[in-house]
C-alpha positions as CSV (number, residue, x, y, z in Angstrom):
1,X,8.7,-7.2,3.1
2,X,5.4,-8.9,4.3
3,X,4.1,-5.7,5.0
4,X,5.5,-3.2,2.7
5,X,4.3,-4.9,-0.8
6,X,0.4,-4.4,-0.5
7,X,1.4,-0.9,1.4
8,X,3.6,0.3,-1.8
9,X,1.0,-1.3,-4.0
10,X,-1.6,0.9,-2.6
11,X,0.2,3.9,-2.3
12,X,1.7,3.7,-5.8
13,X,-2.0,3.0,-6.9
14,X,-2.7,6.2,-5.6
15,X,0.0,8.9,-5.6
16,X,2.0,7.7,-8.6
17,X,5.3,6.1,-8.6
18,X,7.5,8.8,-8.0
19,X,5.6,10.4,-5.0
20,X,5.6,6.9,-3.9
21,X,9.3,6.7,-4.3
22,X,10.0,10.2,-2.4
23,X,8.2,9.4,0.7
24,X,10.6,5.5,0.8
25,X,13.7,7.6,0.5
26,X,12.8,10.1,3.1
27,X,11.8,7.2,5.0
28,X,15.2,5.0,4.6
29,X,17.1,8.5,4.8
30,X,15.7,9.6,8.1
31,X,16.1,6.0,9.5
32,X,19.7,6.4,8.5
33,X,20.1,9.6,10.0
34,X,18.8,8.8,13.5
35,X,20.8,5.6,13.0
36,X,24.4,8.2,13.0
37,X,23.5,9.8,16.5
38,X,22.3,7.1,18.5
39,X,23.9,6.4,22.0
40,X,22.9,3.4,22.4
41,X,22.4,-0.7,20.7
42,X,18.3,-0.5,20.8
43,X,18.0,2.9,19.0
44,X,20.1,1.3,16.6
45,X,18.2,-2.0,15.9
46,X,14.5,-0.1,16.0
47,X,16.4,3.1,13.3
48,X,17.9,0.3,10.9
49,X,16.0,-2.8,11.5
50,X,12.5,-1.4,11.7
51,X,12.7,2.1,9.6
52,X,14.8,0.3,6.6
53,X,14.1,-3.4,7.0
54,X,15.8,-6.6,7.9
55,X,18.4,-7.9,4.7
56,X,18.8,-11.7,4.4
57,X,22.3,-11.2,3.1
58,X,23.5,-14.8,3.8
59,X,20.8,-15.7,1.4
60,X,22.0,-12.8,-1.3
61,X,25.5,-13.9,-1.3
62,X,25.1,-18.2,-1.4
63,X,21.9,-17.9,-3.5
64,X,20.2,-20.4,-1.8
């Protein structure tokens, strides 16, 4: 999240919103679909940790 704000900002500043949007979901989608044929733990943490970011969900659901 560090990282991606002042990256989207820039892009959005100069593509546009919805090119900017595109190039996220074929990001996120192709993370998710190395994510389905990996054989082992590691391809799994870089595909869905790295490509589509780290969720804090403890803090989503408590809300603290």
């Amino acid at each position: 999240m560090v990282i991606s704000g002042p990256l989207s900002s820039a892009l959005i500043h100069h593509l546009g919103n919805r090119v900017t949007m595109f190039i996220g979901g074929i990001i996120a989608s192709s993370g998710l679909f190395i994510c389905a044929f990996a054989n082992d733990i590691y391809t799994v943490i870089i595909a869905f940790g790295v490509v589509n970011g780290k969720y804090d969900y403890d803090k989503i659901y408590y809300n603290y």
